[in-house]
N, C-alpha and C positions, 0 to 999 in steps of 0.2 A: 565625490562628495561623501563626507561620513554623517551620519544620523545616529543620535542615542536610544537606544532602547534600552526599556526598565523592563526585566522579568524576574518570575520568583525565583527563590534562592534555588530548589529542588530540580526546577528547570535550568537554570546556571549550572548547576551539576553535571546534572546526565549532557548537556552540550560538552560542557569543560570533559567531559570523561571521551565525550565522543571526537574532538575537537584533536585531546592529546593522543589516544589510540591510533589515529589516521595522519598521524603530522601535521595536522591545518591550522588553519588560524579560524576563528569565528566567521570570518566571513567565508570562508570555504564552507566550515561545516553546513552554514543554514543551507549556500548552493544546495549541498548533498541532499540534505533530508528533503528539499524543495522538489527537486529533480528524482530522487527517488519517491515521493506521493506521489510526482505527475505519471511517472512509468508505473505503479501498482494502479491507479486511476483507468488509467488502458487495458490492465491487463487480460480482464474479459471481453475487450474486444479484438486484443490481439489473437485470443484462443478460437474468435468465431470460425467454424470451419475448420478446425482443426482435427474433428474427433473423426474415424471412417462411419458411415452408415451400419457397416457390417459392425463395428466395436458397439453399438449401441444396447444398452440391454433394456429393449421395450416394456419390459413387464415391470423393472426395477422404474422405468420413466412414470408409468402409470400410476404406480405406486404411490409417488412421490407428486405427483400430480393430484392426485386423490385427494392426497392428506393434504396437500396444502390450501384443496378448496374448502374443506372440510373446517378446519381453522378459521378460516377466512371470514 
């Protein structure tokens, strides 16, 4: 099934730019940009666990924890 969509011109652009760069056709591209939001969307929970204990540097956590309540 095809559907029309209206967008701005600047947007037309950067797709068209990105569209002919990769070889695809518009419907490929949106996949891509689609599929690549969903995977940055995860990527902080893909990193859960990832860091060792021992890597951690407490003082710099505190730090940063401070300030953010601080802010807040």
């Amino acid at each position: 099934m095809v559907k029309v969509i209206t967008i701005m011109d600047d947007v037309y652009a950067e797709l068209y730019s990105l569209k002919k760069s990769k070889g695809m056709s518009f419907t490929q591209a949106i996949r891509f940009l689609l599929k690549e939001r969903r995977e940055e969307s995860r990527g902080l929970i893909n990193l859960a666990g990832s860091i060792e204990d021992k890597d951690i540097n407490r003082s710099a956590v505190e730090k940063i924890r401070r300030e953010y309540n601080r802010v807040r």
